[in-house]
N, C-alpha and C positions, 0 to 999 in steps of 0.2 A: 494702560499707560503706554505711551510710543518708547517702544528701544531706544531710540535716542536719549531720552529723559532715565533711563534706566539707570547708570552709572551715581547721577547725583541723591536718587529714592533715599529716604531713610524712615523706614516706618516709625521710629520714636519722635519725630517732628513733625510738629502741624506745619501744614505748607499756603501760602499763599500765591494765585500766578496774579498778573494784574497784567495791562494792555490798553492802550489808549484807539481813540477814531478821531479822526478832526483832521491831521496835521498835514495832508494837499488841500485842504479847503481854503479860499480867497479869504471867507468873512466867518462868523461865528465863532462860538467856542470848540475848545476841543476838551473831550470827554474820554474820560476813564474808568475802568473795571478792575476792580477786586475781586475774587474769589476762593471759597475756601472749598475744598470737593474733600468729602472720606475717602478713604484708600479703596473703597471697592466700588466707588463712579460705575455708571455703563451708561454712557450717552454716544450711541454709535456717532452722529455727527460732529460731535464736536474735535470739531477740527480747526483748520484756517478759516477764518469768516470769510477771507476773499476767493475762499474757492465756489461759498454757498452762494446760494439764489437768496435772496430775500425773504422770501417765502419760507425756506428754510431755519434761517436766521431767528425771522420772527416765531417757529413752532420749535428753537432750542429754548426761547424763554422762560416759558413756563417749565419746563424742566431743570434747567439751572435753579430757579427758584426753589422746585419742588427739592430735589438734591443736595444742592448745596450746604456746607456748615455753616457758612457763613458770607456773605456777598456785599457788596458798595460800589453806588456811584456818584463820581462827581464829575467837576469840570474848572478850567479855568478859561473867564472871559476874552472878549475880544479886546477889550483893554486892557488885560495881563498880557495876552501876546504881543501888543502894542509895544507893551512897555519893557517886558523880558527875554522876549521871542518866543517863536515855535516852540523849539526842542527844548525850552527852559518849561513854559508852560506845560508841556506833554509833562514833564516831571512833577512838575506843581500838581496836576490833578491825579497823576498818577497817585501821589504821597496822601493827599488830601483821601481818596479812595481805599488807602489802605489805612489811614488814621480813622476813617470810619469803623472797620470792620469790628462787628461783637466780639470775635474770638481774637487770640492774638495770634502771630506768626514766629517761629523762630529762623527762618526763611523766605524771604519772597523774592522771586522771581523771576525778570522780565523778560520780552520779548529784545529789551535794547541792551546795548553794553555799556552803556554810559553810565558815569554814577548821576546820583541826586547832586546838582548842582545849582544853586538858587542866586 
């Protein structure tokens, strides 16, 4: 776990991070990640995606899968951004991503500081 994240740890809670991709792109949807990790993870890269190669990226997958307690993805369309905007839709699929998850959270998250605003 990064010292940073240290402070908020509570080992009696399941925890959830979630994280979207999409929201510089012109056209498409934007997509969202749920995650649930055990307290004892060892996945040396995962890290920032934007620091990894591709390459990279694509050989954490199988691993998060393998790992993970619990994981989701979704997305919200190009006619939801249309309709709600960017940073509304990043919310939509984020929420959507963790309403998926098998496990539940008493915790999640995010990479933003905004709340869920619809």
């Amino acid at each position: 776990m990064k010292a940073s994240l240290l402070p908020y740890f509570k080992a009696h809670l399941l925890e959830a991070g979630v994280d979207e991709v999409g929201r510089g792109c012109l056209a498409g949807p934007v997509v969202a990640a749920a995650v649930i990790f055990p307290n004892n993870i060892d996945i040396p890269l995962l890290t920032d995606s934007k620091k990894l190669s591709e390459r990279q990226r694509d050989d954490l997958i199988p691993l998060i899968k393998e790992q993970a307690t619990a994981y989701a993805i979704a997305s919200a369309s190009h006619e939801e951004i249309d309709e709600i905007n960017i940073l509304k839709a990043s919310f939509l699929a984020m929420h959507r991503a963790t309403a998926k998850l098998r496990s539940q959270s008493d915790w999640l998250p995010t990479l933003n500081t905004l709340e869920f605003v619809f």
